[in-house]
C-alpha positions as CSV (number, residue, x, y, z in Angstrom):
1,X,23.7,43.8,281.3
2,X,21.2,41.4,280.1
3,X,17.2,41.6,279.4
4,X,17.8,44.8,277.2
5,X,14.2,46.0,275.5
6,X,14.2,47.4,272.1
7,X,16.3,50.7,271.9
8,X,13.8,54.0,271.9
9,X,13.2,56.2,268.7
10,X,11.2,59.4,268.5
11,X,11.9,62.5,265.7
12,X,13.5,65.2,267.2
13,X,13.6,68.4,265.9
14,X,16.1,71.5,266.6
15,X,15.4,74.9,265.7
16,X,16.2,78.5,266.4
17,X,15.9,82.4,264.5
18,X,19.3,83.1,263.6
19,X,19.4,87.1,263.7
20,X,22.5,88.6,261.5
21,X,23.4,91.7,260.8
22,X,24.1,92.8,257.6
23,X,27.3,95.0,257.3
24,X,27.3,97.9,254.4
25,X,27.8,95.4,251.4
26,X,24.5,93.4,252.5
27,X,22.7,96.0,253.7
28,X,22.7,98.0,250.7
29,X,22.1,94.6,248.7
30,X,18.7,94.1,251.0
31,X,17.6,97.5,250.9
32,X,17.3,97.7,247.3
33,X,15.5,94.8,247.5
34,X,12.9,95.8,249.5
35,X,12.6,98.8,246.6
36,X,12.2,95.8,243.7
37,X,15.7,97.1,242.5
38,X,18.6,94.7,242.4
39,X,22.4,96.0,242.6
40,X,25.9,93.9,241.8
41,X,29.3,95.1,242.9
42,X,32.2,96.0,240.7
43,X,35.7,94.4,241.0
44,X,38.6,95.2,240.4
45,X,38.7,93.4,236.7
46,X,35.4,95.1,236.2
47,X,33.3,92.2,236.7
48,X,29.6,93.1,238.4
49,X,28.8,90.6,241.2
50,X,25.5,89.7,242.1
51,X,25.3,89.0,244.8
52,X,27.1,91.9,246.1
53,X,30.7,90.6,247.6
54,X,32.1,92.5,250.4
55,X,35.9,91.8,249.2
56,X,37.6,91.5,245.9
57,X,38.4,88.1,244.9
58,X,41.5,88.6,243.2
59,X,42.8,91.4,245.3
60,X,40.7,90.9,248.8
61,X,40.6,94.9,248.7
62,X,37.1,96.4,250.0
63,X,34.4,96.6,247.1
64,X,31.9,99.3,247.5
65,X,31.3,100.3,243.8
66,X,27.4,99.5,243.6
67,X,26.0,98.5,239.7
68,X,22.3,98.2,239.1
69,X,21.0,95.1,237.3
70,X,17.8,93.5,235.8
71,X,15.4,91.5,237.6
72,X,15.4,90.1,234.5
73,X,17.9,87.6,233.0
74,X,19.0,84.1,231.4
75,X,18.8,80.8,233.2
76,X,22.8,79.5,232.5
77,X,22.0,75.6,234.2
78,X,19.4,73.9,236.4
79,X,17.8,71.0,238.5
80,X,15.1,69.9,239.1
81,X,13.1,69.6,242.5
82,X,10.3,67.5,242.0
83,X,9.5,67.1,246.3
84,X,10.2,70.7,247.8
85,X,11.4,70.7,251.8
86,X,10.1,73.0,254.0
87,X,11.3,76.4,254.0
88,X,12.1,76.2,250.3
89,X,10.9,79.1,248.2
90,X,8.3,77.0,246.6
91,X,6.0,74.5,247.9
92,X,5.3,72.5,244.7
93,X,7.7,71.1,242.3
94,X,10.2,73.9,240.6
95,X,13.3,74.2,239.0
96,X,16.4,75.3,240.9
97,X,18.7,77.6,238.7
98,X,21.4,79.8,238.2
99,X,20.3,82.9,236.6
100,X,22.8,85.6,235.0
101,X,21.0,88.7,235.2
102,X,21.1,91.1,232.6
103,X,24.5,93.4,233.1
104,X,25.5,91.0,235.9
105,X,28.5,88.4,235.5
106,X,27.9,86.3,237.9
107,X,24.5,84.3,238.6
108,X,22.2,83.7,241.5
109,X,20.9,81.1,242.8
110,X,17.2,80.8,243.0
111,X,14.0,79.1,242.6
112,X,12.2,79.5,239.2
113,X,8.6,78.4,239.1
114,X,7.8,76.3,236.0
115,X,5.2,73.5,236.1
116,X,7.7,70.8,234.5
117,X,11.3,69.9,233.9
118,X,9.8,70.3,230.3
119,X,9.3,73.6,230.3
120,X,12.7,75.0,231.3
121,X,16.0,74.8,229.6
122,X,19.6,76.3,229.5
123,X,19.4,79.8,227.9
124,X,15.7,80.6,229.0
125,X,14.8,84.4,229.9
126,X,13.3,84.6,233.1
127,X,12.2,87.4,235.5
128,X,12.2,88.3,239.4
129,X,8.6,87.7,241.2
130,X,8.9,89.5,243.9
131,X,7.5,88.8,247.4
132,X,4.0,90.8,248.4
133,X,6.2,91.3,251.8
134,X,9.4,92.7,251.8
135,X,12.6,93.8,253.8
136,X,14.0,90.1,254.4
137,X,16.7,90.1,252.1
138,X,17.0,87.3,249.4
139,X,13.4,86.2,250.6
140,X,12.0,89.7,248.6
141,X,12.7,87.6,245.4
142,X,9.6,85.1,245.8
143,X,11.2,83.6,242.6
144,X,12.0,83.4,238.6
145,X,9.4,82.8,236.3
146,X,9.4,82.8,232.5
147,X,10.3,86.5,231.1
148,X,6.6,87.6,229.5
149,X,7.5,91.1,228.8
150,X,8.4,94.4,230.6
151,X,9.5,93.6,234.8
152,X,7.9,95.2,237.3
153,X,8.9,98.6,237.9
154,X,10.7,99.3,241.2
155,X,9.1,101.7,244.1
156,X,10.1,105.0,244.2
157,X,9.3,105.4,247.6
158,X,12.5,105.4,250.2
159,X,12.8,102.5,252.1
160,X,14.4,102.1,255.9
161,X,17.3,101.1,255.5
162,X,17.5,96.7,256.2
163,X,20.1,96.3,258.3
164,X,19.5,92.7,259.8
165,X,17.9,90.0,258.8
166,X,16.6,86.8,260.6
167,X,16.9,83.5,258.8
168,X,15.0,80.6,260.5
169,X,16.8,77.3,260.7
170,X,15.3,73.8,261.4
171,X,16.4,70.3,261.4
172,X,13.9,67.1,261.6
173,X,15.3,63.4,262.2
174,X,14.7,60.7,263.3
175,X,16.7,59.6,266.5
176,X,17.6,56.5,267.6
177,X,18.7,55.8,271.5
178,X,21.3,53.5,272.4
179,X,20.5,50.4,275.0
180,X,22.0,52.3,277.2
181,X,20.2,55.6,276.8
182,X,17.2,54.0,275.9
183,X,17.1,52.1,279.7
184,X,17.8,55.5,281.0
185,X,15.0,57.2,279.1
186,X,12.9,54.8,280.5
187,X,13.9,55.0,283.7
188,X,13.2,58.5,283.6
189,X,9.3,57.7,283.0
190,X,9.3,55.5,286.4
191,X,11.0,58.3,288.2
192,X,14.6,57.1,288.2
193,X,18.1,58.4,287.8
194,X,20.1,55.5,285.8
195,X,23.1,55.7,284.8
196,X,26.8,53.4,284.3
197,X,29.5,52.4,286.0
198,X,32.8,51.7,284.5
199,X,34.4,48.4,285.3
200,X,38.2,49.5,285.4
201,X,37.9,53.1,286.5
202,X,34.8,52.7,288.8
203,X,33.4,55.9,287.5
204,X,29.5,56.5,287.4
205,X,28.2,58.5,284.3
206,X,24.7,59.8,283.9
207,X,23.3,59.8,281.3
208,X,25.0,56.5,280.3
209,X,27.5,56.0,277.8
210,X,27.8,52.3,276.4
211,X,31.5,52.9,276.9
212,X,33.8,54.8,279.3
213,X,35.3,57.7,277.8
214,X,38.6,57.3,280.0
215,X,39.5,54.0,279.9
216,X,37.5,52.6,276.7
217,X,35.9,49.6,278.1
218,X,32.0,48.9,278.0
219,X,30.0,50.3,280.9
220,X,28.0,47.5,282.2
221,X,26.7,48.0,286.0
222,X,23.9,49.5,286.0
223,X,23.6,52.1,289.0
224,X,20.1,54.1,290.6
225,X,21.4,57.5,291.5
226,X,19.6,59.9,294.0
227,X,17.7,62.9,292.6
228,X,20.4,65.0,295.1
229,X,23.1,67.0,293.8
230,X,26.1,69.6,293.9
231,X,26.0,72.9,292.0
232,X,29.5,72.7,290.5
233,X,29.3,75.6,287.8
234,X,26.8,78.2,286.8
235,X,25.8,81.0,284.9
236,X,23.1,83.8,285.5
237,X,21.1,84.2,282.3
238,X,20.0,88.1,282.1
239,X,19.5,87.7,278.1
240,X,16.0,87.3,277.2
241,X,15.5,85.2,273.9
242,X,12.7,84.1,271.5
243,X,11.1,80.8,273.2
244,X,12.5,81.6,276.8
245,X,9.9,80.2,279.1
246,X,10.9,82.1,282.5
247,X,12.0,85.7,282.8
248,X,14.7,86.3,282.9
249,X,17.1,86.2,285.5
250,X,17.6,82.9,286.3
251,X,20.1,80.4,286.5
252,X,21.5,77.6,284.3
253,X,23.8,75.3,286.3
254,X,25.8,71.8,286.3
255,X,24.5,69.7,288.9
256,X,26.4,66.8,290.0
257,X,24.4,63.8,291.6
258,X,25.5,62.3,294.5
259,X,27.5,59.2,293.4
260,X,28.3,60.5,290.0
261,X,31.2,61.4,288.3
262,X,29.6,63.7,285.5
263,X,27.5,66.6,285.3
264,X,24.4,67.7,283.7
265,X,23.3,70.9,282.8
266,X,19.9,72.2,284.3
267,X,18.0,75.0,285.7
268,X,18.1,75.9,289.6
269,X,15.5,78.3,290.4
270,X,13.8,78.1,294.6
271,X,15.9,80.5,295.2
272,X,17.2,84.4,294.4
273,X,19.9,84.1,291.5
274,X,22.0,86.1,293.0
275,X,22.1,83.1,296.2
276,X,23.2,80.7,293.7
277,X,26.7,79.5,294.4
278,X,29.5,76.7,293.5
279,X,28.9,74.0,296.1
280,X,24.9,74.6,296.7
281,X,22.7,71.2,297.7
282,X,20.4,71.1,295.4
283,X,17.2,68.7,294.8
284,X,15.2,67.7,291.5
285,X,11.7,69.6,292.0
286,X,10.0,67.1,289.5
287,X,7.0,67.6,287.6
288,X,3.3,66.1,288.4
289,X,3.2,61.9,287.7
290,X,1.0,62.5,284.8
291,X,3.5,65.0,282.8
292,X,6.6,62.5,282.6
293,X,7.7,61.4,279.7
294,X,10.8,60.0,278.5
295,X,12.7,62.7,279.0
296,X,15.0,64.5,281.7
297,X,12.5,67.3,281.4
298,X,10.4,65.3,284.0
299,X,12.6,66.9,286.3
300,X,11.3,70.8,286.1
301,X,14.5,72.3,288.2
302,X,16.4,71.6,290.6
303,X,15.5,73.7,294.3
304,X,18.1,74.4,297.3
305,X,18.0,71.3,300.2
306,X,19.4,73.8,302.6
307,X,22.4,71.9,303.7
308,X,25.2,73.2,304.2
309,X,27.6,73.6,301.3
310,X,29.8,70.7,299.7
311,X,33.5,71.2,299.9
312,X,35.0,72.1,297.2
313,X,37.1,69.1,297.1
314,X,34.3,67.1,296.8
315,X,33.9,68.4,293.4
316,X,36.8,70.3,292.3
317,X,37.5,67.3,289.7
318,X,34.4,67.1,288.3
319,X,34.4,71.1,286.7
């Protein structure tokens, strides 16, 4: 394939709300904190861990013997952070350390808000700032800052009992398409289905892969797919989640295009869910001219044509 243009590159980011629960050990651990009260766990050679471990190292038995600590304590090493990342617990530079707290034998790991590597050292006392909102877990603990006299006394008040948390997790980069993807991508903003045949195998796989998985050799003919296809697989999706766009239920499927050997995952809606089946024509319903980008989301679902079925054979190996 000749007259390649340079390969595309946009960030991309991935992110979700990660929803946990806690278990006793945790919960316990988070619930105190949400009363500015800290607590270790005893094991079984009478060491206090803090964080609270569920099982003993040395003898994996079930640990449930709570210990309070101090929210205050001595800073046993550190580094510095001079250019915080998002989602860090400061957003200026700080000092990331590992603070024994007093009656506790292990440290924590946490942020301690100094204004220079100057002004921290091995041995420093420090105490727990704690967050104006609490009741997410380690987050209660804003940070460690220099010890200045008597901590913060803990509410009296009983707290609900924190038995999940949700910890938010994101990744940002910068990604760089292949030729081949990239002449798909662009194909995609002109309205086109491109993907690759394979020389030796004569299989067609969209989106393109610069070499065939099967037989190893580079994937060079370029082929223009119709925006028809097979439903081969499919699942109902009853579950409703935090950014879903249409309510629930609705159907996730593989749609195989007419003349290819692979594929894709989309949504097929047109229809009731319930009349969604393995062999169903389907059609890409794409979006108006002025909403494409380079991207399959051009194509907003895929609709029923109302033909007839496909045999199963014609798809049985493509599962």
């Amino acid at each position: 394939m000749t007259g390649l243009s340079e390969p595309l590159s946009a960030p991309l980011e991935v992110g979700f709300d990660y929803t946990r629960s806690l278990g006793p050990v945790h919960s316990r651990f988070a619930t105190e904190l949400s009363r500015r009260r800290i607590v270790g766990v005893r094991g079984s050679d009478g060491r206090v861990h803090v964080p609270p471990i569920e099982y003993d190292p040395d003898t994996a038995a079930p640990l449930d013997e709570f210990v309070p600590v101090g929210s205050q304590g001595t800073v046993v090493s550190w580094s510095w952070m001079p250019e915080p990342l998002e989602g860090q617990p400061l957003q200026h530079p700080f000092a990331w350390a590992l603070v024994l707290l007093d009656g506790a034998d292990t440290p924590v790991l946490h942020a301690v808000d100094v204004g220079s590597p100057e002004d921290i050292r091995t041995g420093m006392r420090v105490q727990v700032r704690w967050a104006e909102q609490r009741g997410g877990g380690i987050r209660d603990i804003a940070c460690f800052e220099p010890a200045t006299g008597t901590p913060a006394a803990p509410d009296e008040a009983e707290p609900e009992p924190v038995t999940m948390i949700t910890a938010p997790v994101h990744l940002h980069y910068q990604h760089s398409a292949s030729p081949e993807e990239s002449r798909y991508l662009r194909g995609l903003a002109e309205g086109r289905l491109l993907g690759q045949r394979c020389p030796q195998c004569g299989k067609v796989y969209i989106p393109p892969r610069g070499a065939c998985p099967t037989d190893g050799v580079p994937t060079e003919e370029e082929v223009e797919l119709p925006d028809t296809g097979t439903v081969t697989t499919f699942c109902i999706v009853n579950v409703p989640f935090l950014g879903q766009r249409i309510t629930p239920p609705y159907v996730s499927a593989y749609v195989l295009l007419d003349g290819a050997d692979i594929a894709f995952l989309h949504l097929v809606l047109g229809c009731d869910a319930a009349d969604v089946r393995m062999g169903m024509r389907v059609r890409a319903q794409w979006k108006p001219r002025e909403e494409w980008g380079y991207t399959l989301q051009n194509i907003d679902h895929f609709r029923p044509t109302g033909e007839p079925d496909a045999p199963f054979e014609s798809y049985a190996q493509h599962l």
